[in-house]
N, C-alpha and C positions, 0 to 999 in steps of 0.2 A: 534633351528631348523627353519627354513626357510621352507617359503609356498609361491611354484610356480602352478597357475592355466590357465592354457593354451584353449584360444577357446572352453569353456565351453556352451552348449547348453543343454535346457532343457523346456520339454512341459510336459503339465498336460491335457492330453487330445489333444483340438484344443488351450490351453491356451500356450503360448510361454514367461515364466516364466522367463529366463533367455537367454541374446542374445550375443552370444561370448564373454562371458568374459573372461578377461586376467589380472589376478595380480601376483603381488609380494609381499611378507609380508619378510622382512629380520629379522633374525633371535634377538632375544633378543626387539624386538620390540612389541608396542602396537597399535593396527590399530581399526579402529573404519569402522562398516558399516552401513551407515550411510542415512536414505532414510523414505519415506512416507510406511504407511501399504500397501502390495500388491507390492512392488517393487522387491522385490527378496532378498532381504538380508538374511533374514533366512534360504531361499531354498539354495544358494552360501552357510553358512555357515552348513548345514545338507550334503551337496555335499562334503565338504571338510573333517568332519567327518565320514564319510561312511555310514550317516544315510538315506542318498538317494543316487542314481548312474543317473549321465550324460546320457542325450542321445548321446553325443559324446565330444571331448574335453580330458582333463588331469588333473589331480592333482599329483603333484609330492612335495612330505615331504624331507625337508634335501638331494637334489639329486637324491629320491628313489619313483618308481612311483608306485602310490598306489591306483590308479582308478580304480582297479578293486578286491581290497584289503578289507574285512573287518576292519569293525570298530573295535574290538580288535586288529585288527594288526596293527594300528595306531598311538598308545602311546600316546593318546588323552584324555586329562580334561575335562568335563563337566560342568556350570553352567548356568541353566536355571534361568528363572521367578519361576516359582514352584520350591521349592527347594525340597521340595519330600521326606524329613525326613523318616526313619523309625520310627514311633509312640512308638513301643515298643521296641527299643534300644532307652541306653543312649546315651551324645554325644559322651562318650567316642568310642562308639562301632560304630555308626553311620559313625564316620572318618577313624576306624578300616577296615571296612564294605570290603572298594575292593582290603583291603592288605592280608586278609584273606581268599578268595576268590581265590588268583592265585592259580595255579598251585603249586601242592607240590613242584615242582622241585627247581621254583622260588620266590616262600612262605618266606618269612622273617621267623626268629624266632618270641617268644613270645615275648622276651626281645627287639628286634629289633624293632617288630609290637610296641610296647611298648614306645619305644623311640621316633620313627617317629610322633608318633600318639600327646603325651604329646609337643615335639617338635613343630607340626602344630596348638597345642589349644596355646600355650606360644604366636606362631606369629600372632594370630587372635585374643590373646589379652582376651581368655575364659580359662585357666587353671582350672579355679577353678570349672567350671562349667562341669567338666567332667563328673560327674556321674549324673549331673539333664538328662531329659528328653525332649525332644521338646516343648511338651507342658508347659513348664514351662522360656520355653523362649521368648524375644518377638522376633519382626520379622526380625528385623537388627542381633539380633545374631542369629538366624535360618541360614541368610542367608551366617552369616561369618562360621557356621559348616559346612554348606553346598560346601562351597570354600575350606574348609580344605579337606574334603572328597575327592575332585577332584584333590588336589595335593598331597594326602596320596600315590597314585602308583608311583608319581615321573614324569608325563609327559611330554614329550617335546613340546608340546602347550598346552596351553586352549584355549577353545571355551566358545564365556558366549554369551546366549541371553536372552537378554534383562533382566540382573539380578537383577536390581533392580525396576522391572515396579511395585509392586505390593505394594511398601514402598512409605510413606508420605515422601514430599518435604526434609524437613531437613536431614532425617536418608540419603535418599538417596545422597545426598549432601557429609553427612558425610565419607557414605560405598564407594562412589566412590573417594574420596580423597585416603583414605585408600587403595582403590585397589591397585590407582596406586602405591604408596609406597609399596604396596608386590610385584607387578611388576616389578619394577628395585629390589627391592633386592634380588628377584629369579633368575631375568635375563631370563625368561622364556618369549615365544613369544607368544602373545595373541591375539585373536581377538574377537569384542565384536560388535555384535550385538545392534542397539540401533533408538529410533526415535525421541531419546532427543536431540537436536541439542548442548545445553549447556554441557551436560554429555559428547558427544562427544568431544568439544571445549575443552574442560575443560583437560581431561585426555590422548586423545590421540597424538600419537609423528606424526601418518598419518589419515587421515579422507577419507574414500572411499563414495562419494555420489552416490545415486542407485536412480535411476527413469524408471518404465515401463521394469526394467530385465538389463538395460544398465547400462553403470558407465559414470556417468555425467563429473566427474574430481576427481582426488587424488592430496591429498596436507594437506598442516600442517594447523593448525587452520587460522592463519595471512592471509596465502595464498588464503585460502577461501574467506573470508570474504573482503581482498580487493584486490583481483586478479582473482574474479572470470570467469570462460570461457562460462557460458550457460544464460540465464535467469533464466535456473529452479535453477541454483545453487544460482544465485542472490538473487530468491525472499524466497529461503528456508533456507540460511542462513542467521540469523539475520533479523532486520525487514527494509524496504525497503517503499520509496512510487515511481509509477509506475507515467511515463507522456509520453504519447505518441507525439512526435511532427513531423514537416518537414524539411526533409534536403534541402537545394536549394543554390546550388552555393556554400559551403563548410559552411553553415551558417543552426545550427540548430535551430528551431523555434518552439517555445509552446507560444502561444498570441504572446503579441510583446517583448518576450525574445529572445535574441539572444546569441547564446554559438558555436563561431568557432569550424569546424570539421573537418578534414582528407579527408571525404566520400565525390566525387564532384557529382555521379548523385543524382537526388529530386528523392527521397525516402522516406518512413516514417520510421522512428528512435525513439524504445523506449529509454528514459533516466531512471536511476534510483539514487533517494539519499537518503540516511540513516538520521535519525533522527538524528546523530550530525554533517552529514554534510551541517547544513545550518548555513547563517550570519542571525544574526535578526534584523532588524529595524524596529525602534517604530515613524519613520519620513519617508514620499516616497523620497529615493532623488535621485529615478530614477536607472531603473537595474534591479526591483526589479521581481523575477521570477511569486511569488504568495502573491497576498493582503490575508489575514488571520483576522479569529477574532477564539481569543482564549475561546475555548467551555468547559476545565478542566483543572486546575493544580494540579498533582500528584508529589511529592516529592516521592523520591526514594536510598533513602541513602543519600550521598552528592550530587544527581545530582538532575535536576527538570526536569519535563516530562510534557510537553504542546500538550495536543491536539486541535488541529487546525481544522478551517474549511472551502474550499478555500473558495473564495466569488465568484471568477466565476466559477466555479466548484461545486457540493453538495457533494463533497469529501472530508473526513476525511486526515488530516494528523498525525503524530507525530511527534515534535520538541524536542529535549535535551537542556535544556542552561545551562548555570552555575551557581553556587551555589552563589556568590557573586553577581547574580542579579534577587537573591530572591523578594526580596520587590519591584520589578521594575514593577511586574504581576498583573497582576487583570480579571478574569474572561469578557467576552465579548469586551476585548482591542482589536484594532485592531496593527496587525504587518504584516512590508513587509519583505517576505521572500528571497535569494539570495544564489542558492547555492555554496556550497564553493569545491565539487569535484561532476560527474557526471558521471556515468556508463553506456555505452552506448551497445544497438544491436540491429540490423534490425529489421525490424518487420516481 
């Protein structure tokens, strides 16, 4: 099912929460929304489930518009941060819970309730665990009942926010690999709520950036990260060092670096470059963007993570080198930096 949101507006009082938004989610896909606290993601994702209503704008499901539609009329999945267990159901009953619940009309049988239910513990990988209790589980499989539960009615989306905020690094790591693999093999269309940039990066096929109620840019991870369109996308994906310099005569300038540019009027011109996009030399041989003395070396898997500190500048950097120039480091060395791509926008 496919999720079209058309000039969505919405206030909280004198607060202007959300400012015309407009998406597309195609059907069978996973999108991620993706933004700081207080941006609006949540609110957009409560909008599209019927747990809030627009002060004007659209939402329309698979063709069919549903803006003014309750939330059970919506065929919509649920998973939050709180997974919200019933304490005194097992899981068995727990994932039972909203199949049991419809309407006599459209009520499954017992044997059917039955099948669906054993069917969704087998895919989440808890069969066994059917007849324990919540409290007997830890929090990674709370949150996988919890997921069954929301696709026990069979829904044509889920909604998840922020489902795994309240899980240690690994688990989460874990539960969101896994999600995705229950995603394609449902083929069901998802949207997820998140302020993890990696969890987003990581799992989703589109990434929606949200800053201040707007949507900054949509695009696949790659896309973000080195085709970015805003600053805020720049400096919130991935990590970034920021240099303000002068454009004059098609010539950008920070000290006496010089980086040809496009722009002919003298303007100021932020540049920005990522910790692996610099060259390092350990000799001046002229070029060189930033003189550096190295203030920590952090290993990091195979890679090595040097923090920098300019010399004319009291600015911190981060530098990535390579693994094969390990032994090359030493605490308080000086290195001339040279970058090797530059992201540039006015200022």
């Amino acid at each position: 099912m496919s999720i079209h949101v058309n000039h969505i507006e919405k206030y909280f009082g004198n607060f202007h929460a959300l400012k015309n938004i407009s998406l597309t989610v195609q059907t069978g896909s996973l999108v991620s929304l993706l933004g700081p606290s207080g941006c609006g993601k949540t609110t957009l994702l409560r909008i599209i489930a019927g747990l809030e209503f627009a002060d004007s704008g659209q939402v329309v499901l698979n063709g069919k518009d549903v803006t003014d539609k309750k939330v059970q009329d919506r065929k919509i999945g649920f998973m939050f941060q709180s997974y919200a267990l019933f304490r005194h159901m097992s899981v068995f009953d727990n994932v039972a819970f909203g199949l049991t619940v419809l309407p006599k009309a459209i009520r499954p049988s017992k044997d059917e309730i039955h099948q669906r239910v054993m069917d969704l513990l087998r895919l989440i990988q808890l069969p066994h665990l059917a007849k324990a209790f919540p409290h007997q589980l830890s929090g990674g499989q709370r949150q996988r009942v919890a997921l069954a539960r929301s696709l026990a009615v069979k829904p044509s989306i889920l909604l998840l926010d922020e489902p795994f905020g309240a899980l240690d690094a690994k688990v989460r790591k874990e539960l969101r690999l896994w999600l995705r693999d229950i995603h394609h093999e449902l083929n069901i269309t998802s949207l997820l709520v998140t302020h993890d940039q990696e969890e987003a990066l990581e799992i989703s096929d589109q990434i929606v950036v949200m800053n201040h109620g707007q949507i900054e840019q949509l695009g696949d991870a790659a896309e973000l990260y080195h085709q970015p369109k805003t600053p805020f996308v720049t400096e919130f994906i991935g990590e970034v060092s920021k240099f303000t310099g002068i454009v004059e005569q098609g010539i950008w300038r920070y000290g006496k670096f010089e980086y040809p540019l496009s722009i002919t009027q003298n303007t100021s011109v932020i540049g920005y470059v990522r910790p692996h996009e610099w060259r390092v030399n350990k000799e001046n041989s002229g070029g060189s963007m930033l003189e550096v003395e190295i203030k920590h070396i952090h290993h990091v898997g195979a890679l090595i993570r040097l923090t920098v500190l300019d010399l004319l500048t009291p600015h911190f950097h981060e530098v990535i080198v390579s693994p094969d120039e390990e032994g090359h480091y030493v605490l308080g060395q000086k290195l001339f930096l040279i970058p090797k791509n530059i992201q540039f926008f006015t200022d």
